[in-house]
SENU-630406 format. One line per field, with one value per residue (C-alpha): residue in three letters; x, y, z. Coordinates in steps of 0.2 Angstrom, whole numbers, plus 5000, padded with zeros to 4 digits. Example, Ala and Ser with C-alpha at 12.3 -4.5 7.8 and 13.67 -1.06 7.14 Angstrom:
BEGIN
res = c(ALA, SER)
X = c(5062, 5068)
Y = c(4978, 4995)
Z = c(5039, 5036)
REM end
This chain:
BEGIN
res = c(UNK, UNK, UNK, UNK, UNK, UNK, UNK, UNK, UNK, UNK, UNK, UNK, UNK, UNK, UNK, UNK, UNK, UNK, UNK, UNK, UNK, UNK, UNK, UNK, UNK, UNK, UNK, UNK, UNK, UNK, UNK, UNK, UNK, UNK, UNK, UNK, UNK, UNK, UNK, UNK, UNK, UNK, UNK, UNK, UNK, UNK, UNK, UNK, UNK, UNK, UNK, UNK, UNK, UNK, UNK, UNK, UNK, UNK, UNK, UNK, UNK, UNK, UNK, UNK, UNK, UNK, UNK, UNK, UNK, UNK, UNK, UNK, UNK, UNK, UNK, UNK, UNK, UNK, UNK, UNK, UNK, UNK, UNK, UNK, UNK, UNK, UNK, UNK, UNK, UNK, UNK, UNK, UNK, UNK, UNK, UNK, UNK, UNK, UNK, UNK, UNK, UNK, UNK, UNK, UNK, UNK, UNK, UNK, UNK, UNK, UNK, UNK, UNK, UNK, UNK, UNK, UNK, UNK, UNK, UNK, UNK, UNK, UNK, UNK, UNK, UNK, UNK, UNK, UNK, UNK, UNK, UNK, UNK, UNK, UNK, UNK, UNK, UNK, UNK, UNK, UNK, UNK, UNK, UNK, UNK, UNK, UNK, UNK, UNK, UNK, UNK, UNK, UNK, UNK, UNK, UNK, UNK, UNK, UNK, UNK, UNK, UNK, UNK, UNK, UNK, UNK, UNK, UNK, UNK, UNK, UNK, UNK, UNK, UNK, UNK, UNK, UNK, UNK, UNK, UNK, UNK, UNK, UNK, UNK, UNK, UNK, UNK, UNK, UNK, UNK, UNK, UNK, UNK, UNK, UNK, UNK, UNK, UNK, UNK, UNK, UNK, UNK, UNK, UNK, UNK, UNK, UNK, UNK, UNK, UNK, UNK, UNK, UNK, UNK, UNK, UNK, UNK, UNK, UNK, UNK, UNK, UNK, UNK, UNK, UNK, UNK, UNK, UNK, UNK, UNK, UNK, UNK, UNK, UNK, UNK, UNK, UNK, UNK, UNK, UNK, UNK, UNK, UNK, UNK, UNK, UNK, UNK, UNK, UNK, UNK, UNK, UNK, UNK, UNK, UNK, UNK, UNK, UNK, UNK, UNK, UNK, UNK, UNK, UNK, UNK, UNK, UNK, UNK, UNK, UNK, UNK, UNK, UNK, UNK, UNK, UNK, UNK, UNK, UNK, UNK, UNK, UNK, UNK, UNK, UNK, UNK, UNK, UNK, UNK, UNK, UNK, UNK, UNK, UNK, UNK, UNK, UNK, UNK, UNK, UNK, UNK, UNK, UNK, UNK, UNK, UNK, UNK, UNK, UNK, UNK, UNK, UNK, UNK, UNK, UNK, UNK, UNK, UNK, UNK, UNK, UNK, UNK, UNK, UNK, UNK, UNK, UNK, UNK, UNK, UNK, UNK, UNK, UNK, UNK, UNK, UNK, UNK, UNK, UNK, UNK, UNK, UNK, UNK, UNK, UNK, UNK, UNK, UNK, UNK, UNK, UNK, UNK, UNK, UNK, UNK, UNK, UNK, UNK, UNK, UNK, UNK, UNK, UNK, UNK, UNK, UNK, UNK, UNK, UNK, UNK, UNK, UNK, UNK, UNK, UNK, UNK, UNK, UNK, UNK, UNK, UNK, UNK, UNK, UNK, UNK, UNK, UNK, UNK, UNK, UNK, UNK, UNK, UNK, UNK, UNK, UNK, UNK, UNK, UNK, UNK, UNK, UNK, UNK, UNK, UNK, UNK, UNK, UNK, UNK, UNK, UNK, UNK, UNK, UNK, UNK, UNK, UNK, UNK, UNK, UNK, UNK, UNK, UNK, UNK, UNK, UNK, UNK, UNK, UNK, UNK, UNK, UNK, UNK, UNK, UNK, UNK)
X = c(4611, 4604, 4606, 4591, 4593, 4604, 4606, 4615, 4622, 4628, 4641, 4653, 4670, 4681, 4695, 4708, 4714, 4722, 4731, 4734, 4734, 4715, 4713, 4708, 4699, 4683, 4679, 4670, 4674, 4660, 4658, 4644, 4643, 4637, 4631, 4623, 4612, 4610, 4593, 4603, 4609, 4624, 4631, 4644, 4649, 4660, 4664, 4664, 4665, 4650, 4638, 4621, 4632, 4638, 4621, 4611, 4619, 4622, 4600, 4599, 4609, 4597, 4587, 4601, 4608, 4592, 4588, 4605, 4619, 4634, 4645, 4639, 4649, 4654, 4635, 4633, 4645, 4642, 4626, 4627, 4639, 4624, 4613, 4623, 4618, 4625, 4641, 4645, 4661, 4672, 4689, 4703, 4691, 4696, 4711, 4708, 4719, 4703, 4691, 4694, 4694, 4676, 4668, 4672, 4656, 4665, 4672, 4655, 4649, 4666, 4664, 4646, 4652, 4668, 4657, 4646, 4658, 4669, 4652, 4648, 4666, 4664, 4650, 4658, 4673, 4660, 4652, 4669, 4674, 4690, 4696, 4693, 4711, 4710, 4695, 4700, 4717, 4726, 4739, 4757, 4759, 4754, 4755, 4753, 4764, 4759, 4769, 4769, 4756, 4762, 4752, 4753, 4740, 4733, 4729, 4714, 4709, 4693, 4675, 4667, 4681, 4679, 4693, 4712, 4722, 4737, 4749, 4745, 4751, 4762, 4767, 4787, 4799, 4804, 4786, 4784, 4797, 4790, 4775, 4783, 4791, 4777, 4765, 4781, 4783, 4764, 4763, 4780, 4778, 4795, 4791, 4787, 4775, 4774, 4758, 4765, 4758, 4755, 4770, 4783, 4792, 4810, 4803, 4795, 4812, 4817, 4806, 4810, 4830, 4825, 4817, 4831, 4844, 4830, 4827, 4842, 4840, 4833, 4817, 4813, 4803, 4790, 4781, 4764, 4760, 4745, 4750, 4754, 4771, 4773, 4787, 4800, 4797, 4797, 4814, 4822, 4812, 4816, 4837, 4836, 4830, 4840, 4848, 4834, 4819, 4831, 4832, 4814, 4806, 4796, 4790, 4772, 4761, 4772, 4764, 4745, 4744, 4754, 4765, 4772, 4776, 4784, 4794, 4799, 4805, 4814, 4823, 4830, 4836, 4847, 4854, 4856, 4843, 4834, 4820, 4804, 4787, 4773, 4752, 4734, 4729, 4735, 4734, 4717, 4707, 4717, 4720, 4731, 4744, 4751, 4750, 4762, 4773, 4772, 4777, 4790, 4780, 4775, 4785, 4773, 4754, 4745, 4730, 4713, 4699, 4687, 4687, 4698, 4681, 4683, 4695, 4697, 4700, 4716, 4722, 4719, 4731, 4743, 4747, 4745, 4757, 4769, 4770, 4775, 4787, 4778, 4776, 4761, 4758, 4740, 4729, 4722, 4708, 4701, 4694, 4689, 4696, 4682, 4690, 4707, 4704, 4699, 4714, 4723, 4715, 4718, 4736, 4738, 4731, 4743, 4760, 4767, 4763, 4777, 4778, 4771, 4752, 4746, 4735, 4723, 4720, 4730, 4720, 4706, 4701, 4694, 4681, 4673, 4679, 4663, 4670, 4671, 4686, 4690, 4704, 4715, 4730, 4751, 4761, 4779, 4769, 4759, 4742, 4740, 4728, 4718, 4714, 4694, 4683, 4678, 4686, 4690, 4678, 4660, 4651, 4650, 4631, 4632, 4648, 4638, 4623, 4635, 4641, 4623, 4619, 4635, 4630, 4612, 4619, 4631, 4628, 4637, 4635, 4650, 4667, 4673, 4692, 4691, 4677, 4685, 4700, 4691, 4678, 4695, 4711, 4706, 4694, 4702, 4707, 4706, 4715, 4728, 4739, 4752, 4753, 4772)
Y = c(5259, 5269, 5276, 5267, 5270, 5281, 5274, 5284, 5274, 5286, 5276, 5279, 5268, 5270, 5283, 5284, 5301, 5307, 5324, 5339, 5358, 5357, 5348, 5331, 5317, 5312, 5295, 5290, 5296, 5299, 5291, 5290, 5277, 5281, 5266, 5267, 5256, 5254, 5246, 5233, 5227, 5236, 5241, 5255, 5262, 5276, 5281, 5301, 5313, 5309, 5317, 5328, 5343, 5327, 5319, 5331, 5339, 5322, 5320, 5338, 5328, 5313, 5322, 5325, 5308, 5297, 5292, 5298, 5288, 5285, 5288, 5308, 5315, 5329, 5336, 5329, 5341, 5356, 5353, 5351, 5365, 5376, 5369, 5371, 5381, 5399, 5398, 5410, 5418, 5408, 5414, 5411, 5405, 5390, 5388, 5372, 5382, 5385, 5371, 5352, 5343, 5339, 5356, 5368, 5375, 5382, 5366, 5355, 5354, 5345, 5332, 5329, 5326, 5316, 5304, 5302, 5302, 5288, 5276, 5279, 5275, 5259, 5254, 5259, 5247, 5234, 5236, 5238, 5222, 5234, 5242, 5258, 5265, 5258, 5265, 5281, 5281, 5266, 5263, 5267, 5257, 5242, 5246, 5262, 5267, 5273, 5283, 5278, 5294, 5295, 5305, 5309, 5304, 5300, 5283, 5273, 5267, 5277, 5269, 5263, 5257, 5239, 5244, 5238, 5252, 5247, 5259, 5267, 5284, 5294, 5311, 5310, 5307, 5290, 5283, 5290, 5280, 5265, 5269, 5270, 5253, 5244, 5254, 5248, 5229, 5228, 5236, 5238, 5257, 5265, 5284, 5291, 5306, 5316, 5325, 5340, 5358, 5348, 5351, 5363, 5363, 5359, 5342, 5338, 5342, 5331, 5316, 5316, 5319, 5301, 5294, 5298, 5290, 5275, 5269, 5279, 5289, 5276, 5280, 5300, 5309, 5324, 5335, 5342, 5353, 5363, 5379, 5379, 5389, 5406, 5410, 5412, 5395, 5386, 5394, 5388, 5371, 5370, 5374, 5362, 5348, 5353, 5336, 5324, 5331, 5330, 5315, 5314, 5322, 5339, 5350, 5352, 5368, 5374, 5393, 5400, 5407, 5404, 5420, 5417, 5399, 5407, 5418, 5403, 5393, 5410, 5411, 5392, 5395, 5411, 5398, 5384, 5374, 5366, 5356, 5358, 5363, 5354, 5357, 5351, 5367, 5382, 5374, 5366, 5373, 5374, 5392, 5390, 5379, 5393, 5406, 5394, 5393, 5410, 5413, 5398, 5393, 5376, 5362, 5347, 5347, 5334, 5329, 5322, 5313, 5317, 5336, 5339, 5334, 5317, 5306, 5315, 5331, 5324, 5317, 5338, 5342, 5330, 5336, 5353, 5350, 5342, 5356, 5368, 5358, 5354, 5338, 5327, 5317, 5312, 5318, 5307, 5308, 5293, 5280, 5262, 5251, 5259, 5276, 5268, 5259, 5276, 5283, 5269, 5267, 5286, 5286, 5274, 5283, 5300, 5298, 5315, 5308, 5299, 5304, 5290, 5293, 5299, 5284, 5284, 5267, 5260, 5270, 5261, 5243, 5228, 5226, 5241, 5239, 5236, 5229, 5210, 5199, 5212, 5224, 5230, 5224, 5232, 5225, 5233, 5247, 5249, 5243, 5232, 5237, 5221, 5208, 5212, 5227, 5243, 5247, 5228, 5228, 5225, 5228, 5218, 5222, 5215, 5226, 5241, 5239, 5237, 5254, 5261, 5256, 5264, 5280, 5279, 5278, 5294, 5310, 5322, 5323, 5335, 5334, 5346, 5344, 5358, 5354, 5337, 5346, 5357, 5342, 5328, 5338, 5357, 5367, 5384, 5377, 5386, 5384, 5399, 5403, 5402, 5394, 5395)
Z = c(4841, 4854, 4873, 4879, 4898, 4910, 4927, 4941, 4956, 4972, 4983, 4997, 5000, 5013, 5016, 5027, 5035, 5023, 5023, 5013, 5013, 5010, 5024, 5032, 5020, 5028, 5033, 5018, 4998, 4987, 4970, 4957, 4944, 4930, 4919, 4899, 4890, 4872, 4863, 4858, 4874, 4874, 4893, 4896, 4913, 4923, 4938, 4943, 4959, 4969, 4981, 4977, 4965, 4953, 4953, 4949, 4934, 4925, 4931, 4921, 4907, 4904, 4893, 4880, 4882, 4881, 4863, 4855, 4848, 4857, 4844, 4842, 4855, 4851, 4849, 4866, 4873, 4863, 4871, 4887, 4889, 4882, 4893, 4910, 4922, 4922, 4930, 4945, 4950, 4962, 4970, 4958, 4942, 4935, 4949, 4961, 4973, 4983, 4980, 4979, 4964, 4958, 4969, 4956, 4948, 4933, 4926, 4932, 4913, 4909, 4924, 4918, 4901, 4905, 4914, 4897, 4887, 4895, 4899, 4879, 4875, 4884, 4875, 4858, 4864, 4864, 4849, 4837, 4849, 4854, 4869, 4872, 4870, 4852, 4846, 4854, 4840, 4845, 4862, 4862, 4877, 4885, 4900, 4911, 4925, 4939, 4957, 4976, 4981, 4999, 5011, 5029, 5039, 5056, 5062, 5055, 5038, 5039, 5034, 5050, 5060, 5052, 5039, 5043, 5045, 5032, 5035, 5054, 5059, 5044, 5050, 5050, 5039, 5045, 5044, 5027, 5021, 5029, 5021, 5005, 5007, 5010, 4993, 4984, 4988, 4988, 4970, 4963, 4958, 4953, 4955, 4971, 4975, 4992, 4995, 5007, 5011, 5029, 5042, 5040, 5025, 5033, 5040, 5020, 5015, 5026, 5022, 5003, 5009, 5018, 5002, 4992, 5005, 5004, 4986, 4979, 4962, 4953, 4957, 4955, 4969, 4968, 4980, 4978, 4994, 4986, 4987, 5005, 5000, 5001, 4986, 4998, 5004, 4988, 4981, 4999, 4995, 4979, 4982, 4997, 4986, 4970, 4970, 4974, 4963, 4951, 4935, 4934, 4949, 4950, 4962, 4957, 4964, 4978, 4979, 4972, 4952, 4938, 4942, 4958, 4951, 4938, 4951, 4958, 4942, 4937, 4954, 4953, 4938, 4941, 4955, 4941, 4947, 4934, 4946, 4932, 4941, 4939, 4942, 4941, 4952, 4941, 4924, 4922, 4906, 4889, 4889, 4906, 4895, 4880, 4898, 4908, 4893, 4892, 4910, 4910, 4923, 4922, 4913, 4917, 4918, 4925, 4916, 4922, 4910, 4924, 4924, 4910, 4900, 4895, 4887, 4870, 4877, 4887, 4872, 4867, 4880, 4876, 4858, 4861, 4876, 4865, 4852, 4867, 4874, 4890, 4900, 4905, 4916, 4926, 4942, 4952, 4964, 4976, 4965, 4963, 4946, 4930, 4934, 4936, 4918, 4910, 4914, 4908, 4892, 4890, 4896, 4886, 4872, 4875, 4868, 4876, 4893, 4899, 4918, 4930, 4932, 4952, 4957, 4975, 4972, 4986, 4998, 4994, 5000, 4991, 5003, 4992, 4976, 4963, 4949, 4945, 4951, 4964, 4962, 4947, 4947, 4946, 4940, 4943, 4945, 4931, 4924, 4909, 4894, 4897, 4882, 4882, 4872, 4882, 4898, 4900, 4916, 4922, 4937, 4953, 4956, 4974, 4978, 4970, 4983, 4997, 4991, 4990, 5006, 5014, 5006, 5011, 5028, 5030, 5033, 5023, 5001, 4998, 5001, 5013, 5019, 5032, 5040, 5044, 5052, 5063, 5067, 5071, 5073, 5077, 5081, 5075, 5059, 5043, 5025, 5023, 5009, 5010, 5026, 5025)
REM end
């Protein structure tokens, strides 16, 4: 069996105003799908960042993936890490602090790979006749749980203004609950993640004090504001919301760099607060993790098949997680249902990584969704491991083409959150950190 034929689909789906310390979400997301064919007949697919960056490395990787077996992997990425191109300094190294996720040129031959890797997977799935989570070293659950990602946002559900705007204006603490309650009768998620880093800290606190007074302690709360904090602010964060991010929660990058978070952790604790601290932004290559041990800086890291390189690799993290004692949970970025089923299959796959997984999915619409049958679906809030070899999904070609087109149509081929908040909220503005 043989990789017969590499095909490479650019689309754009539809995305609300979205908020963070980066910025403002553009109108439209970029994805590519990228989708494998063996000799034999065999299809297997994924779904990566998109835009012309994305594209064009995995077009630099056709000549290594054309002709090879799908089952030798791990030459594939041996080779295409020689073969990227050389990689130039960028502020912070490795550290998303600066860039978004999928913009760092550092970690590009990971993504490049991870998209092979997890279309090739699929394929194998097919072949054995197994999905992907088994022939990956077998599930340890059934289904995957997954957390309300509440964002603020301004009005509109992006796209071209033929979208439905769900969930309207969010940018207090009382529409942020709204918000919540209706992502958790729609998909019956039981853990609840606030993006912050957007208005001052004292009115976050007080929209995860609402949260709490809300749905109770059953369900536990985070907060992610992206390094918006200076330390200062995430101590007085961290004592103010000792009780509610508490049993389960965390408080994931509240200030740049592994040593002020690990400032911060040291601080609580000399107070007695015991809130752990998460990150996908300080913590993303595997020698960060045995440093943020090191530090007592980081308790849970939230992995990513898409950057982290690849399924295996996150299973990589996993274990060697466990054997330090640290937490794992999963990134997410916004994405249609393959990517949604490759960290699934790989969540399911991880036994170390028991905290809810982030998911955008409720972001996006099923007017754009590609695969067949329409959207994924929750249930109490998590995805089951379907009953069908591979990822368990195929692509809907006439949704594909309705993506194509949109793409065709935009402007832009790079994400850039600041741009979008100087172009729809301010003129003047720039990221700073800390902001507070």
């Amino acid at each position: 069996m043989k990789i017969s034929s590499l095909t490479l689909h650019s689309i754009a789906i539809a995305d609300p105003p979205l908020r963070s310390s980066y910025g403002l979400h553009a109108p439209w997301a970029l994805r590519t799908i990228a989708e494998l064919e063996t000799d034999d007949g065999i299809k297997g697919v994924s779904e990566t960042y998109g835009g012309d960056a994305p594209r064009a490395a995995l077009e630099a990787a056709r000549p290594l993936v054309m002709g090879r077996d799908p089952f030798q992997l791990a030459g594939l990425y041996r080779e295409i890490c020689e073969t990227s191109q050389p990689r130039r300094e960028v502020p912070g190294g490795r550290s998303q602090t600066w860039l978004v996720p999928g913009e760092n040129p550092l970690d590009q031959h990971n993504r490049t790979f991870a998209a092979l890797e997890i279309a090739c997977l699929d394929i194998i799935g097919k072949a054995v006749g197994q999905p992907v989570c088994e022939v990956i070293g077998g599930r340890v659950r059934d289904a995957v749980p997954f957390s309300a990602y509440l964002f603020y946002k301004h009005a509109g559900a992006g796209g071209d203004g033929g979208y439905a705007d769900e969930y309207g204006e969010v940018l207090s603490a009382q529409s942020a609950v709204r918000e919540c309650r209706q992502m958790v009768a729609q998909y019956g998620f039981r853990e609840i993640k606030l993006k912050g880093g957007v208005l001052p800290p004292a009115e976050e606190i007080a929209t995860i004090q609402a949260l709490r007074a809300e749905f109770g302690d059953e369900y536990p709360l985070r907060i992610d504001p992206n390094c918006a904090w200076s330390v200062e602010t995430s101590v007085r964060v961290g004592e103010a919301l000792r009780e509610e991010l508490s049993g389960g929660g965390y408080l994931e990058d509240p200030c740049p760099d592994l040593a002020g978070m690990s400032e911060v952790r040291g601080r609580l604790l000399h107070k007695g607060i015991q809130t752990p601290l998460a990150s996908n932004v300080a913590v993303t290559q595997f020698a960060d993790v045995p440093k943020a041990r090191a530090l007592d800086a980081v308790k849970i890291v939230l992995s990513d098949p898409h950057y982290w390189g690849g399924m295996r690799q996150v299973q990589h993290l996993s274990n060697l997680c466990e054997v330090l004692g640290i937490g794992l949970s999963m990134h997410s970025n916004s994405h249609l249902g393959v990517s949604l089923m490759a960290m699934t299959h790989v969540a399911a796959a991880c036994p170390n990584l028991t905290f809810a997984c982030d998911t955008h999915y409720p972001w996006q619409t099923a007017r754009d969704e590609i695969v067949e049958g329409g959207r994924i679906r929750f249930e109490n809030g998590a995805v089951k491991i379907p009953r069908k070899p591979g990822l368990g999904v195929t692509l809907d070609y006439d949704q594909l083409a309705r993506g194509r087109e949109r793409y065709d149509k935009i402007p832009f081929r790079k994400r850039d959150d600041e741009a979008e908040m100087r172009q729809h909220v301010d003129v003047n503005w720039k990221r700073v950190l800390p902001r507070w």
